[in-house]
ROROTI-386345 format. One line per 2 residues: number of its first residue (from 1); their letters; for each residue y, x, z of N, C-alpha, C. Coordinates in steps of 0.05 Angstrom, whole numbers, plus 5000, padded with zeros to 4 digits. Last residue first. Example, Ala and Ser with C-alpha at 12.3 -4.5 7.8 and 13.67 -1.06 7.14 Angstrom:
2	sa	4955:5257:5142:4979:5273:5143:5001:5258:5157; 4886:5264:5156:4910:5246:5156:4934:5264:5156
***
This chain:
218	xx	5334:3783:5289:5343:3757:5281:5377:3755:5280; 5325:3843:5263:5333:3829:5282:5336:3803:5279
216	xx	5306:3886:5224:5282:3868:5236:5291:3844:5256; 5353:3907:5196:5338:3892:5180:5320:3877:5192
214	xx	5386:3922:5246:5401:3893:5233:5368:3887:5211; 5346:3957:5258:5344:3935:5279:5371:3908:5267
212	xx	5350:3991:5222:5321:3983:5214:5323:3951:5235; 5405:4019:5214:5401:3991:5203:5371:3978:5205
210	xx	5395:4039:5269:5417:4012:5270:5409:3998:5248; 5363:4085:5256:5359:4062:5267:5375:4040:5270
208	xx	5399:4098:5214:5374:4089:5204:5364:4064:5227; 5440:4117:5240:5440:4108:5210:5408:4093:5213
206	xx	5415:4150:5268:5430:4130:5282:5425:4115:5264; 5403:4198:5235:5377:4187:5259:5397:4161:5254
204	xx	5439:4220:5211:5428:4203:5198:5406:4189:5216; 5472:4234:5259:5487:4218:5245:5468:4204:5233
202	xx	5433:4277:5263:5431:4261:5282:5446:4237:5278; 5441:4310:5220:5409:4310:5218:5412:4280:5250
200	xx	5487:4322:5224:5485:4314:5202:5462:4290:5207; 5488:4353:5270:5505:4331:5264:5497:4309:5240
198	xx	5464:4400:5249:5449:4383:5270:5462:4358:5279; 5493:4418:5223:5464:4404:5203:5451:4393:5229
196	xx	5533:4439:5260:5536:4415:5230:5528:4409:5216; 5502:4472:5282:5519:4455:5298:5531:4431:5271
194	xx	5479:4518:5248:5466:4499:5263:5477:4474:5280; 5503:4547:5215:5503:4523:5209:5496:4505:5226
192	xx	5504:4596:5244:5530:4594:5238:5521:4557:5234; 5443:4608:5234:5454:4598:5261:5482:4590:5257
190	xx	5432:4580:5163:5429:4613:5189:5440:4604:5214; 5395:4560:5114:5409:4553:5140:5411:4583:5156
188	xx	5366:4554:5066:5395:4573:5072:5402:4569:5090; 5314:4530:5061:5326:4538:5052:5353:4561:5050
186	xx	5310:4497:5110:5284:4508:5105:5304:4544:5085; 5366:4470:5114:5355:4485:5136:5329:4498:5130
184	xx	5359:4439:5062:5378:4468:5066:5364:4474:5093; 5316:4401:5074:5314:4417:5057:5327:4449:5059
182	xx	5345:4374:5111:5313:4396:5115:5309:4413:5094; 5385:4341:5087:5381:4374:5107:5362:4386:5115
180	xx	5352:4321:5050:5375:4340:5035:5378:4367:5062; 5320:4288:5080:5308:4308:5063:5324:4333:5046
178	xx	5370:4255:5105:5352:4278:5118:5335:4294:5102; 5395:4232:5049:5396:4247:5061:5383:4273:5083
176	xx	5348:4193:5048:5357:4219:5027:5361:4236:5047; 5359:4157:5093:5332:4177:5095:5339:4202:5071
174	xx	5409:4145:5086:5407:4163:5102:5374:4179:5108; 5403:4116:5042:5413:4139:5034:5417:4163:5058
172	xx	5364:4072:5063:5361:4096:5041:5372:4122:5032; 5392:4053:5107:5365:4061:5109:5366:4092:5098
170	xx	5446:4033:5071:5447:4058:5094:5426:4071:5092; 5412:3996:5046:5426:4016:5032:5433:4042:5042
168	xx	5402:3961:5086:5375:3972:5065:5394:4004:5055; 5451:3944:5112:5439:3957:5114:5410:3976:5115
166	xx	5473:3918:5057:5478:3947:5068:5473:3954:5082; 5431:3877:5057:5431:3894:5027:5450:3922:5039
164	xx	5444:3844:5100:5422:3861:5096:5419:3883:5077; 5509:3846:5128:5499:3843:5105:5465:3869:5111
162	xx	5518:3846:5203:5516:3867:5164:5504:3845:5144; 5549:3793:5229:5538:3813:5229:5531:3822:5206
160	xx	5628:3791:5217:5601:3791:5237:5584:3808:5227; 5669:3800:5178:5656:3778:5178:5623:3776:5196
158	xx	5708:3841:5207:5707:3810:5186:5692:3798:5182; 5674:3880:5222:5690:3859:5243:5705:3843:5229
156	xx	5622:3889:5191:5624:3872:5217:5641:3864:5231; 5659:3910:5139:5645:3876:5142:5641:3864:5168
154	xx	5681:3949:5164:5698:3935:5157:5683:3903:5161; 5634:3978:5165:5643:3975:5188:5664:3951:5192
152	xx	5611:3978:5122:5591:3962:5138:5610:3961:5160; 5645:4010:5091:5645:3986:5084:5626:3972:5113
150	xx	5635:4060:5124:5660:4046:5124:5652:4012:5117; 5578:4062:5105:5584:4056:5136:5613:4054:5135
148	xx	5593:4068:5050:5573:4052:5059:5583:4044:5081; 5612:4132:5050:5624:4103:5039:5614:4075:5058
146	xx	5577:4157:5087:5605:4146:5098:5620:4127:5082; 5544:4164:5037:5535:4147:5059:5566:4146:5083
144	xx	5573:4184:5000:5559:4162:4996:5556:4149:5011; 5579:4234:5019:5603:4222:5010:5595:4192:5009
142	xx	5528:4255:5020:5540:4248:5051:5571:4237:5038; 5520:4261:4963:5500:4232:4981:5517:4238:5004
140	xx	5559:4299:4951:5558:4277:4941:5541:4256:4961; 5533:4342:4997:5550:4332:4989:5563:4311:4973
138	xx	5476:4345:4974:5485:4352:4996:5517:4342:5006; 5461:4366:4927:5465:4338:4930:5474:4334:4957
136	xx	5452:4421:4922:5481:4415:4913:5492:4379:4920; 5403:4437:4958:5433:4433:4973:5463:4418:4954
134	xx	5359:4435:4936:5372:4407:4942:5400:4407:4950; 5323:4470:4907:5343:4476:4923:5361:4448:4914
132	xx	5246:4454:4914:5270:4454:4894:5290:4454:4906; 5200:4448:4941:5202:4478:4930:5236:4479:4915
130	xx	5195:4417:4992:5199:4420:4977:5209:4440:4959; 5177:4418:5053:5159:4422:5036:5164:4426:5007
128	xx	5227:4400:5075:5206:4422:5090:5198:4434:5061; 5232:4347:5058:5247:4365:5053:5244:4393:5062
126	xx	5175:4316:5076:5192:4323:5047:5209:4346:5045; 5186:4324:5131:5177:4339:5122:5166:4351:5091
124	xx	5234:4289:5138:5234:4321:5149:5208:4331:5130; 5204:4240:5127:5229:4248:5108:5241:4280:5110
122	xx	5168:4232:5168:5164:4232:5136:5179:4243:5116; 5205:4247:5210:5182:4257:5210:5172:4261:5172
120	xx	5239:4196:5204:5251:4223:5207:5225:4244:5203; 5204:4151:5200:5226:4165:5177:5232:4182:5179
118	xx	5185:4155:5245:5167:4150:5221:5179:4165:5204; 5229:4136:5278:5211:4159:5290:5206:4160:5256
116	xx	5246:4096:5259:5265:4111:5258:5241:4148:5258; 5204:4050:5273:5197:4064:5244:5225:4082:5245
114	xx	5202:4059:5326:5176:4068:5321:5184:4072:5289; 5248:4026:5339:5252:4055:5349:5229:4074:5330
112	xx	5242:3984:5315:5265:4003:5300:5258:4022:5311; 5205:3970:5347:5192:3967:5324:5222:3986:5301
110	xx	5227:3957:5398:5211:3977:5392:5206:3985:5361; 5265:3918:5384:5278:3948:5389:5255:3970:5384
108	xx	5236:3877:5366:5256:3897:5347:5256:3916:5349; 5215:3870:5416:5198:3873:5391:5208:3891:5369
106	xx	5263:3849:5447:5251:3876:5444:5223:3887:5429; 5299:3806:5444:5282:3814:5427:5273:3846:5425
104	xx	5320:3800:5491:5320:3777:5477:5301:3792:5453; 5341:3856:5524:5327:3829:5525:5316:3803:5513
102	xx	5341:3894:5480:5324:3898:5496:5317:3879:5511; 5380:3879:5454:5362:3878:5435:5332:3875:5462
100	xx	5428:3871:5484:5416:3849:5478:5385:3845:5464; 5428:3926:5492:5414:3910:5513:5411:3878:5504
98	xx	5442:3945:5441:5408:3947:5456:5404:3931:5484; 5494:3935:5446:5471:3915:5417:5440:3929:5428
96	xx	5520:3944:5489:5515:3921:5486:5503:3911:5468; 5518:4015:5468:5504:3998:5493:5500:3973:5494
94	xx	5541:4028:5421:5509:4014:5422:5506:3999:5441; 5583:4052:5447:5580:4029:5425:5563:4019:5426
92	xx	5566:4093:5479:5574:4069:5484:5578:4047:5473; 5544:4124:5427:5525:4112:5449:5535:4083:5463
90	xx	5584:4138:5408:5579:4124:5395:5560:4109:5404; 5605:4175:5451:5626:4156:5446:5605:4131:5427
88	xx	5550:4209:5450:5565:4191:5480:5580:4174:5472; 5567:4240:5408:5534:4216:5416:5545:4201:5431
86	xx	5607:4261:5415:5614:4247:5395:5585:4223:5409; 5596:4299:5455:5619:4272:5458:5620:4260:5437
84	xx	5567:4330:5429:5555:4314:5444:5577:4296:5458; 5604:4348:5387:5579:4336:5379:5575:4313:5409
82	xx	5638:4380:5434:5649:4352:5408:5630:4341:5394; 5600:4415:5444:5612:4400:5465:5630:4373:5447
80	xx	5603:4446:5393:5573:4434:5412:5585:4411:5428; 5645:4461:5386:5642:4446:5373:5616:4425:5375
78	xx	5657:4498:5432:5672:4474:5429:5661:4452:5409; 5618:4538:5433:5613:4514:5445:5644:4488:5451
76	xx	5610:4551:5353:5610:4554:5386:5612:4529:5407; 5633:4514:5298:5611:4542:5303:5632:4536:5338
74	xx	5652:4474:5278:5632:4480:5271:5612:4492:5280; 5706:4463:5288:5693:4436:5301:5662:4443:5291
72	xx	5733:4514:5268:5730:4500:5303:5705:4481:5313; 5725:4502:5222:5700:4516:5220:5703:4511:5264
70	xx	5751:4430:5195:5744:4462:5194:5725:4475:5221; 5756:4380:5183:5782:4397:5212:5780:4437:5210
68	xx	5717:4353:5163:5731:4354:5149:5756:4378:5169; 5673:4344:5209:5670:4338:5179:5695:4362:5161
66	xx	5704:4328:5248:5682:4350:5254:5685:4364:5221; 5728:4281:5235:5751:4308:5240:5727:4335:5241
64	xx	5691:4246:5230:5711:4254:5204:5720:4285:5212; 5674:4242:5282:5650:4247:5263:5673:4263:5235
62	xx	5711:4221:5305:5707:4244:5312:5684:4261:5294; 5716:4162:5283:5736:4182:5283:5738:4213:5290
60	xx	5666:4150:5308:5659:4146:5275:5692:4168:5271; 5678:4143:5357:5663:4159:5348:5668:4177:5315
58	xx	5722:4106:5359:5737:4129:5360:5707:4155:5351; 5692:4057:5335:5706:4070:5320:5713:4103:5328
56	xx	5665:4056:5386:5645:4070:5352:5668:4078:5338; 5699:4048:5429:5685:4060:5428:5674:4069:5402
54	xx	5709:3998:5396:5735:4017:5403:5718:4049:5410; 5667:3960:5401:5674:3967:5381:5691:3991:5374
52	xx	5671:3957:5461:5652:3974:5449:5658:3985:5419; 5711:3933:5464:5708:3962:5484:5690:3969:5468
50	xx	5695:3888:5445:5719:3899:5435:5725:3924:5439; 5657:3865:5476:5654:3872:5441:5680:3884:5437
48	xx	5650:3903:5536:5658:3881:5522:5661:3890:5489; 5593:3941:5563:5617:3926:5560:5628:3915:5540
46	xx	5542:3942:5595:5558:3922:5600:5588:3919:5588; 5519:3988:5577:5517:3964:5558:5528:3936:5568
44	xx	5551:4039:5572:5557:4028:5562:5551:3999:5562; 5507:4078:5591:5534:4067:5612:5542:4045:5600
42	xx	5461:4067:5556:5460:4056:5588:5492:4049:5601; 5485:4090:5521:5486:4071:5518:5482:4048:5550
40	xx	5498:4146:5545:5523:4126:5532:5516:4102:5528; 5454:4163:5544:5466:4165:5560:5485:4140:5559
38	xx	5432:4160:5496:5414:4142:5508:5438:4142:5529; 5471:4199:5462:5472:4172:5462:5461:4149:5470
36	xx	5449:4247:5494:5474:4229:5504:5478:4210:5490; 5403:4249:5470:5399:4240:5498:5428:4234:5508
34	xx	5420:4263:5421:5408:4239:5425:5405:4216:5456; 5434:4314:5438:5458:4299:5431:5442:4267:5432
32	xx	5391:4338:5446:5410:4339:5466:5430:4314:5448; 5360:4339:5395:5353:4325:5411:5365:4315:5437
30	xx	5404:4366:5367:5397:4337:5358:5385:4319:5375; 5385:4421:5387:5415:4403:5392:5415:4374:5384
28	xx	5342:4426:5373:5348:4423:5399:5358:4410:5403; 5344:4431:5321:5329:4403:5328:5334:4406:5360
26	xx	5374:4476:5315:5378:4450:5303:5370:4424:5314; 5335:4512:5339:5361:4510:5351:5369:4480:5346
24	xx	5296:4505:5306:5291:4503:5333:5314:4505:5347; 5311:4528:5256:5304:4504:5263:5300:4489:5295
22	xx	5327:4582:5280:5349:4561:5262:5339:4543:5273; 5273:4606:5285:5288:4610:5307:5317:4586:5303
20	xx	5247:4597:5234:5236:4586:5263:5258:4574:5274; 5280:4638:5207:5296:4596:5199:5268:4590:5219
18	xx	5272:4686:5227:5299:4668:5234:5305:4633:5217; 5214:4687:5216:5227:4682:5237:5246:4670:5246
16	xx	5222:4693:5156:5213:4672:5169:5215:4661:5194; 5256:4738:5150:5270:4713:5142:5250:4691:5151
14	xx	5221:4773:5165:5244:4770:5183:5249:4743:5174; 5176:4773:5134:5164:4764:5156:5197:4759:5171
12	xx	5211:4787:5088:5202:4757:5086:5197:4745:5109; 5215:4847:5106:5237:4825:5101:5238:4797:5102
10	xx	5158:4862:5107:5168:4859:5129:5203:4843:5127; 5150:4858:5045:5129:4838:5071:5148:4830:5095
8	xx	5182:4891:5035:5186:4871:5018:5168:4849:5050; 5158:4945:5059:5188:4938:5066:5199:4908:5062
6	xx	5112:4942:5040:5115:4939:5064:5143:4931:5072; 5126:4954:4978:5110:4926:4993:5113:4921:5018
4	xx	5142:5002:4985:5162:4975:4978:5149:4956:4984; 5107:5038:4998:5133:5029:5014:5142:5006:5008
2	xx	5048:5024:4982:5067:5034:4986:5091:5026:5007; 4976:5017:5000:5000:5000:5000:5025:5018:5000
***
């Protein structure tokens, strides 16, 4: 075996390690941030449609500035710490549509929670597995899917609850989506990213479950 083979081996064996070591950061933080939107929702679920609503919006307003404010709201623990106030703000939102879910029809809740699970798993590991560099869609489809959730936001407080057709539409473009960030995180992710594909990767969790419990809810 020469040099270059070994040198070549031992490069690949690095770059394998560090998208381990990426992914495992990624899904940390996704998992921390989740647990503040369980947080948020518990505090949350006594309060009023208007508090709550005020609540998602100012989320859905912290989600933009992450987005779009630059590399602050990206990299270190300010931008960690604005992730997981973002779960919390949007958590509280939730709080009064799971506890109604959780009393009056917790069939739903389970049954959103169990196919959210499904999706993220099925749709992670599409984008795992896929040999083709996805990242340029990456952009366009997350243009798409904040379209969407504007419009869905607008509809619920004009005219109640979603339209089913948007939230099929969310479903879909937020399961894309997660195969777009698995994809780059398999792909080109390095620690610098991990705080805004783990945003990404938890924005589309929500997405999905909210719309799987407007599609199964009465």
């Amino acid at each position: 075996m020469n040099n270059d083979t070994m040198y070549s081996r031992d490069v690949t064996s690095a770059q394998e390690r560090s998208a381990i070591g990426v992914f495992g950061w990624v899904m940390g933080l996704v998992a921390i941030a989740i647990g503040f939107l369980a947080l948020g929702s518990y505090l949350g679920r006594d309060l009023s449609r208007g508090a709550a609503i005020a609540c998602s919006l100012v989320g859905i307003g912290m989600l933009l500035v992450s987005s779009f404010a630059g590399q602050r709201f990206r990299l270190g623990g300010f931008a960690m710490g604005w992730l997981f106030g973002t779960a919390t703000l949007l958590g509280l939102g939730l709080g009064p549509v799971l506890k109604f879910y959780a009393t009056v029809e917790p069939g739903v809740l389970a049954q959103a929670t169990a196919g959210t699970a499904a999706t993220v798993l099925g749709m992670g590991a599409v984008g795992l597995l896929l040999k083709k560099d996805l990242a340029p869609w990456m952009k366009p489809v997350s243009l798409v899917v904040f379209g969407l959730c504007g419009v869905a936001i607008v509809w619920s407080l004009i005219s109640g609850p979603l339209n089913p057709v948007f939230s099929l539409a969310i479903y879909g473009v937020s399961a894309l989506l997660l195969v777009i960030d698995f994809n780059f995180l398999r792909k080109h992710a390095t620690e610098d990213d991990a705080i805004w594909l783990a945003t990404g990767i938890f924005v589309s969790i929500v997405n999905i479950f909210t719309s799987l419990l407007n599609l199964l809810g009465n």
